[in-house]
TORKOL-4160 file (C-alpha; in steps of 0.2 Angstrom, whole numbers, padded with zeros to 4 digits, m for minus):
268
<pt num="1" X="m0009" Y="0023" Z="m0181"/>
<pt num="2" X="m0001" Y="0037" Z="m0190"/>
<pt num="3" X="m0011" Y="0054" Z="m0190"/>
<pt num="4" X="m0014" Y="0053" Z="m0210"/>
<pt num="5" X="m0022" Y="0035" Z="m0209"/>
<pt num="6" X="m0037" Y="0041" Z="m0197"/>
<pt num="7" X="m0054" Y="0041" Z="m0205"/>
<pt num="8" X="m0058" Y="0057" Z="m0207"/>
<pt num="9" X="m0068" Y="0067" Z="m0194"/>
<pt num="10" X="m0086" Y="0065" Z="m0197"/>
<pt num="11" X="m0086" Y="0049" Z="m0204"/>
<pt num="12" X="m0093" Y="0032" Z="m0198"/>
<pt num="13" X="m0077" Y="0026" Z="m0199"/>
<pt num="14" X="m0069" Y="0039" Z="m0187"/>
<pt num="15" X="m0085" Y="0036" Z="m0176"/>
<pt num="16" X="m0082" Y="0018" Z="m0175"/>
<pt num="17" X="m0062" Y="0020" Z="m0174"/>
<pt num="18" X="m0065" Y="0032" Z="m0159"/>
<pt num="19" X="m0077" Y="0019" Z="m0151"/>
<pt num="20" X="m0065" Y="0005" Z="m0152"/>
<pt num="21" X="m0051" Y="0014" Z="m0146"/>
<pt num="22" X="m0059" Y="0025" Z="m0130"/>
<pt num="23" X="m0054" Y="0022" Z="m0114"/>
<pt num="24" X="m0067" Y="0030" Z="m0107"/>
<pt num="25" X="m0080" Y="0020" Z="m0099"/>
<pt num="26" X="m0094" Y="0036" Z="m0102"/>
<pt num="27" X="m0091" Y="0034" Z="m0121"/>
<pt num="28" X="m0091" Y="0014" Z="m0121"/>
<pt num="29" X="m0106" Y="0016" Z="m0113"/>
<pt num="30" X="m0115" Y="0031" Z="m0122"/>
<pt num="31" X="m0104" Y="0036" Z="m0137"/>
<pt num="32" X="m0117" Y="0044" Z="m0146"/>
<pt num="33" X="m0126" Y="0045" Z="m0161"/>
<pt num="34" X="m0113" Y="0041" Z="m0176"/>
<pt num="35" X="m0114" Y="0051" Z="m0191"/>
<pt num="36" X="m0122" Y="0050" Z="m0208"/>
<pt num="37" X="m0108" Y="0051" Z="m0219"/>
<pt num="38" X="m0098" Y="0037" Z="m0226"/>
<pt num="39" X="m0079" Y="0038" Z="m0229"/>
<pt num="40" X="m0076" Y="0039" Z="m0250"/>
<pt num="41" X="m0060" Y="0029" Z="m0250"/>
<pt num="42" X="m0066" Y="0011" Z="m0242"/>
<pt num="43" X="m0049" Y="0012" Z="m0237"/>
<pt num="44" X="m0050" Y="m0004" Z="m0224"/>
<pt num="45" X="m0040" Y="m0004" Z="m0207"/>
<pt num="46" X="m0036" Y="m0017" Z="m0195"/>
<pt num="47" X="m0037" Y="m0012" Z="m0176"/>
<pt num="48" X="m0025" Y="m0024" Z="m0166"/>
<pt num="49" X="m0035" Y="m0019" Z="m0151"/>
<pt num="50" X="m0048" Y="m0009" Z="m0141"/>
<pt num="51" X="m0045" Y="0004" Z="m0127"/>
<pt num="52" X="m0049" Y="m0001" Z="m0109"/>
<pt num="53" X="m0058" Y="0010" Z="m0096"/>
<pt num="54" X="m0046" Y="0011" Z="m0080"/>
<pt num="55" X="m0063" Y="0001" Z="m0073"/>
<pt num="56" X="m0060" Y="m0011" Z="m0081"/>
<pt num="57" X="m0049" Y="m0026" Z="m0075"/>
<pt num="58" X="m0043" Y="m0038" Z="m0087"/>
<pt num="59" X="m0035" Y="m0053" Z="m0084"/>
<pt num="60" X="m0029" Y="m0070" Z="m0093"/>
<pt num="61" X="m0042" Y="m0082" Z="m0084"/>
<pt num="62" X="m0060" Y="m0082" Z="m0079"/>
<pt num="63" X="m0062" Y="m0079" Z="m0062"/>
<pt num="64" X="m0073" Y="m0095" Z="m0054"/>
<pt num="65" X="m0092" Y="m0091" Z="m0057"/>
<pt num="66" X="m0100" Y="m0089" Z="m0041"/>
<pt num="67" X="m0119" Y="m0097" Z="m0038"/>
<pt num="68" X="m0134" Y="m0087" Z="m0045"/>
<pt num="69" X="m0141" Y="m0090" Z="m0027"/>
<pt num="70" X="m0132" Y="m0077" Z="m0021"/>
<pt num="71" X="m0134" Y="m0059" Z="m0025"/>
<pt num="72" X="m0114" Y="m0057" Z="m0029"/>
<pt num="73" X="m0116" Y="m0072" Z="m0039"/>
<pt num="74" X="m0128" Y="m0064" Z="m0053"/>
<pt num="75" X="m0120" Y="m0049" Z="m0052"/>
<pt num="76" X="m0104" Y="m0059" Z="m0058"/>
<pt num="77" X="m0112" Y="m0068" Z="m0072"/>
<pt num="78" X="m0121" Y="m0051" Z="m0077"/>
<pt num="79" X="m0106" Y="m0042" Z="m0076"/>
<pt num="80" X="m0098" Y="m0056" Z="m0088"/>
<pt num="81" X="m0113" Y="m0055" Z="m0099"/>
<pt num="82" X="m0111" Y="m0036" Z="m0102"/>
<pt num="83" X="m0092" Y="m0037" Z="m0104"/>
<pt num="84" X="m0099" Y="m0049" Z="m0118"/>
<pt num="85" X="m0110" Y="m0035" Z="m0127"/>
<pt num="86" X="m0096" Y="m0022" Z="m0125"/>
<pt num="87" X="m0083" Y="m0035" Z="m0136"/>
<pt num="88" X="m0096" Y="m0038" Z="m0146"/>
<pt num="89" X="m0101" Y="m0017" Z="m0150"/>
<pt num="90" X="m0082" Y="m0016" Z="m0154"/>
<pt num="91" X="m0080" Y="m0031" Z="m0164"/>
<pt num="92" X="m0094" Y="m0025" Z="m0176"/>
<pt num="93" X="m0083" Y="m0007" Z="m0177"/>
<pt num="94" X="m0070" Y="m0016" Z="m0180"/>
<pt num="95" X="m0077" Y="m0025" Z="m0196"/>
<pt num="96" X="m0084" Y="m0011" Z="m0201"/>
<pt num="97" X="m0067" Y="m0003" Z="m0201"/>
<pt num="98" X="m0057" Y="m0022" Z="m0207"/>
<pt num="99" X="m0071" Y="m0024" Z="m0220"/>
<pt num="100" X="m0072" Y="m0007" Z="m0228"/>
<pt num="101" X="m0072" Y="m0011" Z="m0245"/>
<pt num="102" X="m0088" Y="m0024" Z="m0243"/>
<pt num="103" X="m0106" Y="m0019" Z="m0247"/>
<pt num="104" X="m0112" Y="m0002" Z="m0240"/>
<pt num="105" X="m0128" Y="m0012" Z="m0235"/>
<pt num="106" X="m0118" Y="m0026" Z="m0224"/>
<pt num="107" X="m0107" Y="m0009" Z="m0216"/>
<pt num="108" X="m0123" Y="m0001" Z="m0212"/>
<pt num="109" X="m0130" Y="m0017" Z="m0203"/>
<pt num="110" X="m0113" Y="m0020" Z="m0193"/>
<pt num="111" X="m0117" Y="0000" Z="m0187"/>
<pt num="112" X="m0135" Y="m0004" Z="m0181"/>
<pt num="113" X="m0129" Y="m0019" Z="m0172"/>
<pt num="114" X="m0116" Y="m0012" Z="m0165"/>
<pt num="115" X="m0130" Y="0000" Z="m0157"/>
<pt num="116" X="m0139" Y="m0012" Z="m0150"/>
<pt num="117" X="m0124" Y="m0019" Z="m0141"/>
<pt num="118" X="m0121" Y="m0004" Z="m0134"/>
<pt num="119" X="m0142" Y="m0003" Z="m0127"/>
<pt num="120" X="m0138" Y="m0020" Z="m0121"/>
<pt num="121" X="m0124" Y="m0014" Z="m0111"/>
<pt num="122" X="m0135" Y="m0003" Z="m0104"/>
<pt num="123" X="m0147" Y="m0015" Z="m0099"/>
<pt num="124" X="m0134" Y="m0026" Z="m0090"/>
<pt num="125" X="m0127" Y="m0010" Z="m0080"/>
<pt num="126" X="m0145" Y="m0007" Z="m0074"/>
<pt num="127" X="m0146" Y="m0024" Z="m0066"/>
<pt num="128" X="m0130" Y="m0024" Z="m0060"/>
<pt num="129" X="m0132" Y="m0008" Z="m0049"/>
<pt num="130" X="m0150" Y="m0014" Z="m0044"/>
<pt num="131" X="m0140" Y="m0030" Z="m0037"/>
<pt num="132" X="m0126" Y="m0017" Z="m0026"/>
<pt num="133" X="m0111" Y="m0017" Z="m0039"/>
<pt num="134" X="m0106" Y="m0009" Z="m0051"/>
<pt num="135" X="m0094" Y="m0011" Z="m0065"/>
<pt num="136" X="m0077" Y="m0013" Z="m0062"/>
<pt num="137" X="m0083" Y="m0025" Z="m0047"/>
<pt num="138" X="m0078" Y="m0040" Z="m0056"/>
<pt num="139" X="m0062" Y="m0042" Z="m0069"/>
<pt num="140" X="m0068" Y="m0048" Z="m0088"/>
<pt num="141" X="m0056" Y="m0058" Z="m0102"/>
<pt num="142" X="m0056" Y="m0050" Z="m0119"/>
<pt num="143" X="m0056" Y="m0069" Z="m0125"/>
<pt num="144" X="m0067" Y="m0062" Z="m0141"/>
<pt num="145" X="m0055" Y="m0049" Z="m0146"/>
<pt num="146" X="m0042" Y="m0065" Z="m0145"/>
<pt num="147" X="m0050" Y="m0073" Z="m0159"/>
<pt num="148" X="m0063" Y="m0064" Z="m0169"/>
<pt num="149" X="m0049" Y="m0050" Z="m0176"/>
<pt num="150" X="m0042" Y="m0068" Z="m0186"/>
<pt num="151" X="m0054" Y="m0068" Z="m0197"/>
<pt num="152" X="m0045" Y="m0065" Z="m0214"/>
<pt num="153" X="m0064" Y="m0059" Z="m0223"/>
<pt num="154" X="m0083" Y="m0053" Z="m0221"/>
<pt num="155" X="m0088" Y="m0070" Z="m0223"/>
<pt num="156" X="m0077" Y="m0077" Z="m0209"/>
<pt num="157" X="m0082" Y="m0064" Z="m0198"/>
<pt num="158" X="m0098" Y="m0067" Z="m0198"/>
<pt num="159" X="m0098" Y="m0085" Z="m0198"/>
<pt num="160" X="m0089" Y="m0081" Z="m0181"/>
<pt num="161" X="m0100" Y="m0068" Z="m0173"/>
<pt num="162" X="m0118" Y="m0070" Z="m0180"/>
<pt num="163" X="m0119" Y="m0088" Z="m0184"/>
<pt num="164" X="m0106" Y="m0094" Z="m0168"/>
<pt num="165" X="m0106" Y="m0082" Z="m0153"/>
<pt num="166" X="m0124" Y="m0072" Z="m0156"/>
<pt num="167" X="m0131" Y="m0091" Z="m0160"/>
<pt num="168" X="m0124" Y="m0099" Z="m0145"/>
<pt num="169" X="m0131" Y="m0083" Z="m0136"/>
<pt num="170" X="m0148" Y="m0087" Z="m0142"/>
<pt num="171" X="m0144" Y="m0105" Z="m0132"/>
<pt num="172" X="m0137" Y="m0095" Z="m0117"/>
<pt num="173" X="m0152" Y="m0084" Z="m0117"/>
<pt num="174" X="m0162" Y="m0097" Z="m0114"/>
<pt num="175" X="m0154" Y="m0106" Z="m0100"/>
<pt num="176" X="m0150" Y="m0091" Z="m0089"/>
<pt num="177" X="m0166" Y="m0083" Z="m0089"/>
<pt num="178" X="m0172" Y="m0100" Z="m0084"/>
<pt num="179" X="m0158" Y="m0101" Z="m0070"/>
<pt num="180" X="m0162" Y="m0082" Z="m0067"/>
<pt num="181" X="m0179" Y="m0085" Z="m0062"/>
<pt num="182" X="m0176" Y="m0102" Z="m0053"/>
<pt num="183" X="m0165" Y="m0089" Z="m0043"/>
<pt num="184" X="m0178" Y="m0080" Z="m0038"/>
<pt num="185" X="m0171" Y="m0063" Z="m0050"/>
<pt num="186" X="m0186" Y="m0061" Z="m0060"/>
<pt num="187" X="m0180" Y="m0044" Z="m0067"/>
<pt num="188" X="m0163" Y="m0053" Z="m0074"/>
<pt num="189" X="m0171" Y="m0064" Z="m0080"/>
<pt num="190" X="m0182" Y="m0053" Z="m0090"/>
<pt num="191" X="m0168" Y="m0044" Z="m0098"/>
<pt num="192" X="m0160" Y="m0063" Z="m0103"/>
<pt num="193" X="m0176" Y="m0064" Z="m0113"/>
<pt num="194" X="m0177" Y="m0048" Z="m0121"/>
<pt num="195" X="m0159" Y="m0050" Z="m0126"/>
<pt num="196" X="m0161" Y="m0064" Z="m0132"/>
<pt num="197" X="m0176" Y="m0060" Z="m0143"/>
<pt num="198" X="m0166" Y="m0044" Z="m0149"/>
<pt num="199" X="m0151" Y="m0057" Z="m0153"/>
<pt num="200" X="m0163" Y="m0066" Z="m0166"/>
<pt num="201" X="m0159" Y="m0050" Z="m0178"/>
<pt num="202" X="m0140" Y="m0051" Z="m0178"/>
<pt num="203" X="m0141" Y="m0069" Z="m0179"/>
<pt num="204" X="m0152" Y="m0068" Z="m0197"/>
<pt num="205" X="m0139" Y="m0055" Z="m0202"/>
<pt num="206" X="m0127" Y="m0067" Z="m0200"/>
<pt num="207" X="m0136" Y="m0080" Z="m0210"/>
<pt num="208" X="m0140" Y="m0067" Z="m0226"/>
<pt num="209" X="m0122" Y="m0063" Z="m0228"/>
<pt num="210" X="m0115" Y="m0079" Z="m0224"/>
<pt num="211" X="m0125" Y="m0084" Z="m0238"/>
<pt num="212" X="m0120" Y="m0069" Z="m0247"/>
<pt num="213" X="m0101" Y="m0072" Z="m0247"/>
<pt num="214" X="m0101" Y="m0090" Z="m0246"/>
<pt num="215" X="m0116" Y="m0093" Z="m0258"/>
<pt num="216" X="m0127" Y="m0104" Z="m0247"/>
<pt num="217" X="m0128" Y="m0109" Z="m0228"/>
<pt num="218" X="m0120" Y="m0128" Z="m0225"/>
<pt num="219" X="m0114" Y="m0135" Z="m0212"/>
<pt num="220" X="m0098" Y="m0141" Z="m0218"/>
<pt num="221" X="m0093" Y="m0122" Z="m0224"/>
<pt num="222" X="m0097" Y="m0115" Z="m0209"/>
<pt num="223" X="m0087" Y="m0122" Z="m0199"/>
<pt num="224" X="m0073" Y="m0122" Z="m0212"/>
<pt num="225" X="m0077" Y="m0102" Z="m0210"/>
<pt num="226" X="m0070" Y="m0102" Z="m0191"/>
<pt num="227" X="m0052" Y="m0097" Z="m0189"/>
<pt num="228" X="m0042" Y="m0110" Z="m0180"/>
<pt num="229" X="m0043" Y="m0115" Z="m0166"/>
<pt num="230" X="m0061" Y="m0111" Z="m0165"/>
<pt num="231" X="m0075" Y="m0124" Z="m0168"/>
<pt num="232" X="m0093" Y="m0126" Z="m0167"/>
<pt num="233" X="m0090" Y="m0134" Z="m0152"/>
<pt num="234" X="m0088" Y="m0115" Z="m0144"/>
<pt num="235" X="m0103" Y="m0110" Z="m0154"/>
<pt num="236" X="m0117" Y="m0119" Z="m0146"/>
<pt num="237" X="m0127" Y="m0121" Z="m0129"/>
<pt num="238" X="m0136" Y="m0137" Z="m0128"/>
<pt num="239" X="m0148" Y="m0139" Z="m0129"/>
<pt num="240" X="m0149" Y="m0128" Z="m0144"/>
<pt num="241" X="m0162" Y="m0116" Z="m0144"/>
<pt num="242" X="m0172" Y="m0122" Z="m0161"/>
<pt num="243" X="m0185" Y="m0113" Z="m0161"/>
<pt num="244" X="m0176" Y="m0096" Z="m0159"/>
<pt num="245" X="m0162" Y="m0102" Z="m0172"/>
<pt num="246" X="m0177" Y="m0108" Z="m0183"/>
<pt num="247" X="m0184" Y="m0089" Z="m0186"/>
<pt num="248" X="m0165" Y="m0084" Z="m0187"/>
<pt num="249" X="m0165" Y="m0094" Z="m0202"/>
<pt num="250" X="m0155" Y="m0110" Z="m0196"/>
<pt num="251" X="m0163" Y="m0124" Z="m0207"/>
<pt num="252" X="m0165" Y="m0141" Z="m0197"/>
<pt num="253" X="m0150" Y="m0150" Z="m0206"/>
<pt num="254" X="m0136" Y="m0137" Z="m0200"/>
<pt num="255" X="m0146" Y="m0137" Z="m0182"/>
<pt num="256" X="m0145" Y="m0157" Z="m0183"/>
<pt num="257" X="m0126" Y="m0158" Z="m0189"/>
<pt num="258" X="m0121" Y="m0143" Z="m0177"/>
<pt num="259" X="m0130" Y="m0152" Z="m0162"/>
<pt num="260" X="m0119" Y="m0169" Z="m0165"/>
<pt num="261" X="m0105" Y="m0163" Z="m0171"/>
<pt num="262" X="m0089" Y="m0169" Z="m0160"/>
<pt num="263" X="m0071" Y="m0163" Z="m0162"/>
<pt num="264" X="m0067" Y="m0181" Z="m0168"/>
<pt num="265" X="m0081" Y="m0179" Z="m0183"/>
<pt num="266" X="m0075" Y="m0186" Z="m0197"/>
<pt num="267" X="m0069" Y="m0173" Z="m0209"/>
<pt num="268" X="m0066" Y="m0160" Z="m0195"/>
């Protein structure tokens, strides 16, 4: 990007350009506390995409998960699981940046999820180096930086992030801390639930400005929010954590049409 395109120094939106961009692992990690002052101009920007840490191997396909009886095993998943949150922080600085002419008040709340990415991270590191490894043990996809940066608008963005990825994390959640503590790892499994509780937020943002841009929360607009090829078929654990969708804001209807819906569904 040409020097006179940056955000200007001191802004959010040089703090979250930065952010995305690094390629250290320190500043993914702990990039500090991001300023107060918000770029004048709105002027938006579209980051292709993020830096990599040398630690960081990525490649095309998912290595085969190994079994959460074994140590190496649930290191691997966790390892995955923070690769997650580290997409996840950059995604929301992306929009930030992608989105800059949208509400002050949705930017803001992109900034303070993006934070809490960033603790989550941390909270997966810790159990990873309780378990031996460390990261950079394990290589990760960037399959959300593959997708997401399709989204042509705030709306689609969301419908994407909080109401697909961070919902079907709400279902994930779930599960693994129960496979977690079937393992044996009560401590992993512990973070799965705090995690996931913490998720509950992002996922209620996502239904407020969903409803914001789109002017109401259906089913049927949803998903014709998703950018192809994605579906609500990638946005779902099942079983569907209800009641955690349910205090998200997820009415029954959308939580019964997204539980049965097929790729052959009429209208799809």
């Amino acid at each position: 990007m040409n020097a006179e395109l940056l955000p200007p120094r001191g802004s959010v939106e040089r703090w979250a350009f930065d952010y995305v961009c690094s390629t250290s692992l320190a500043e993914k990690l702990q990039p500090g506390a991001p300023p107060e002052i918000w770029e004048a101009a709105q002027r938006p920007r579209r980051l292709a995409a993020p830096g990599r840490p040398p630690e960081l191997r990525v490649v095309s396909r998912a290595e085969k998960k190994r079994s959460l009886a074994t140590v190496r095993g649930r290191a691997q998943v966790l390892h995955a699981f923070f690769h997650h949150e580290l997409q996840a922080a950059e995604l929301m600085a992306w929009a930030l940046l992608a989105f800059a002419d949208a509400p002050l008040e949705f930017r803001e709340g992109l900034l303070r999820i993006a934070l809490d990415e960033v603790r989550h991270m941390g909270l997966y590191v810790r159990e990873i180096e309780r378990l031996g490894h460390r990261v950079g043990d394990f290589p990760v996809r960037d399959w959300f930086w593959l997708r997401v940066p399709a989204c042509p608008d705030p709306a689609s963005f969301v419908a994407v992030m909080g109401l697909g990825l961070e919902s079907a994390n709400l279902d994930h959640s779930t599960h693994f801390a129960a496979a977690f503590r079937q393992a044996g790892d009560e401590a992993a499994a512990r973070v799965q639930e705090i995690i996931g509780l913490e998720e509950i937020a992002h996922v209620r943002f996502g239904v407020r400005w969903f409803d914001h841009f789109a002017g109401g929360l259906e089913f049927e607009a949803w998903r014709r929010a998703l950018p192809p090829p994605l579906s609500p078929l990638l946005m779902r654990g099942l079983p569907l954590s209800r009641a955690a969708r349910g205090r998200a804001g997820q009415s029954e209807a959308f939580l019964d049409e997204l539980e049965r819906w097929q790729p052959d569904t009429p209208g799809s």
